[in-house]
N, C-alpha and C positions, 0 to 999 in steps of 0.2 A: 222317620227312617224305617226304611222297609224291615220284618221283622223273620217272612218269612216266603217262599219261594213255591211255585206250583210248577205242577211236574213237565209241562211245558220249558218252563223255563230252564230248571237243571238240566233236560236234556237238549237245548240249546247251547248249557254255556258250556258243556261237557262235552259235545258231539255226539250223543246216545240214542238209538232209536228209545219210543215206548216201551219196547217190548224188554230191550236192556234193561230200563229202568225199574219194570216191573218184575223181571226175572232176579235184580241185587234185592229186590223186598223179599223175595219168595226164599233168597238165599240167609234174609236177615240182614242183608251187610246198610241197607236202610229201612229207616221206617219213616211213615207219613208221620209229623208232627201233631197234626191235625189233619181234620177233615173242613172243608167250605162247602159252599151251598151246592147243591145238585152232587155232594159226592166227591166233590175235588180233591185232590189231594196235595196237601201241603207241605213243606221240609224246612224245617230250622235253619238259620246260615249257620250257627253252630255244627250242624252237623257236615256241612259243606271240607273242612280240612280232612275229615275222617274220609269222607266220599272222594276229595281229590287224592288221597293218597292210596288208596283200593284201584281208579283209576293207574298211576302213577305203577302203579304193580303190574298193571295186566300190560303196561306199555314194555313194560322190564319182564312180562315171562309170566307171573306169577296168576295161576288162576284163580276170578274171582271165588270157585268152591276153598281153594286153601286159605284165600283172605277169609272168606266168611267163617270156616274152622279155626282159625286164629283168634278172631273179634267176636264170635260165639262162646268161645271158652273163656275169654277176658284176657287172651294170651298177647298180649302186643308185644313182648320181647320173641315171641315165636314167628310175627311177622313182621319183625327190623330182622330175624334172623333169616329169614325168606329173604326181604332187600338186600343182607347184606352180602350171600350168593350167589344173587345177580349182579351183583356189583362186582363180586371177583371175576363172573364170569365175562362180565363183559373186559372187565382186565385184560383177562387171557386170550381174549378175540381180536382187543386193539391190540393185542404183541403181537399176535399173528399176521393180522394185517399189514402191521410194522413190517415184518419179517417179509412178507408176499413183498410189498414197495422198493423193501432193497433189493431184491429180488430181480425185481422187476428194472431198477434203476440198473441195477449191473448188466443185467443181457440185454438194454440198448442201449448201454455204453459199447458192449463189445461189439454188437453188431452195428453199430455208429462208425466204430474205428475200423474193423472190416471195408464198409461201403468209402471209408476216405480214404484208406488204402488203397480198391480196386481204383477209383479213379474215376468210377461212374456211378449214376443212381441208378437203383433197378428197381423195378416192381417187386414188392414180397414174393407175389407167387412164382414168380420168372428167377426170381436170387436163390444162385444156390452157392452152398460152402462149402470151399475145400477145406478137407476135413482132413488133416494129418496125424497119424498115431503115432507117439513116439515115447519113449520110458525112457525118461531122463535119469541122468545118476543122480541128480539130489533133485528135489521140489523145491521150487522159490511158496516159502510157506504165505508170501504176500497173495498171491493166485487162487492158494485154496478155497474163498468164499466163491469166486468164481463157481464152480465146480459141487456147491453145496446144492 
């Protein structure tokens, strides 16, 4: 069983130029294991989960200098505390999202029900809306997302 990996290779299974690879050593975040013949440079599969997850960060935000500040100081609750930042933020992107879709889902319902009303299809840029202002005595509070 293979024991250990040459730099070729993790940047094949990682998607990484050289120059990546060489920049996470300069940064610390790896080290060659060893060395092979002519200079080569080698990597533990041990070290492989610690490298997919420095990966796994820059995919999520996190730049490799604060991994490497992290895993330099021995800090690894300082970079689950980096993921897990990311992790809310991207929370509050998917609500947002969310939020854009209803959105979205409502003004072409309205403007669905509009065009099956006139009774004809038009071209977006040809359809125009009559637009009537009126201040009701009460709001139908069903309407207000509408209107958000």
């Amino acid at each position: 069983m293979k024991e250990a990996l040459n730099a070729g290779e993790i940047c094949r299974i990682f998607h990484i130029s050289p120059e990546t690879l060489r920049r996470y050593e300069r940064l610390g975040l790896l080290k060659p294991s060893s060395l092979r013949e002519r200079g080569r440079r080698c990597y533990a599969l041990r070290q492989i989960p610690a490298l997919k997850a420095v990966f796994t960060g820059k995919q999520l935000g996190i730049s490799p200098e604060a991994a490497a500040n992290c895993f330099g100081a021995g800090d690894l609750g300082g970079y689950l505390s980096l993921l897990e930042q990311q992790q809310q933020e991207i929370e509050t992107q998917r609500e947002r999202l969310e939020e854009l879709e209803r959105k979205s889902v409502q003004a072409r319902r309205l403007l669905s029900g509009y065009q099956n009303r006139s009774g004809s299809r038009k071209e977006p840029e040809t359809a125009k809306l009559d637009v009537v202002v009126y201040f009701p005595e009460s709001i139908d509070e069903s309407a207000l997302p509408l209107l958000a």
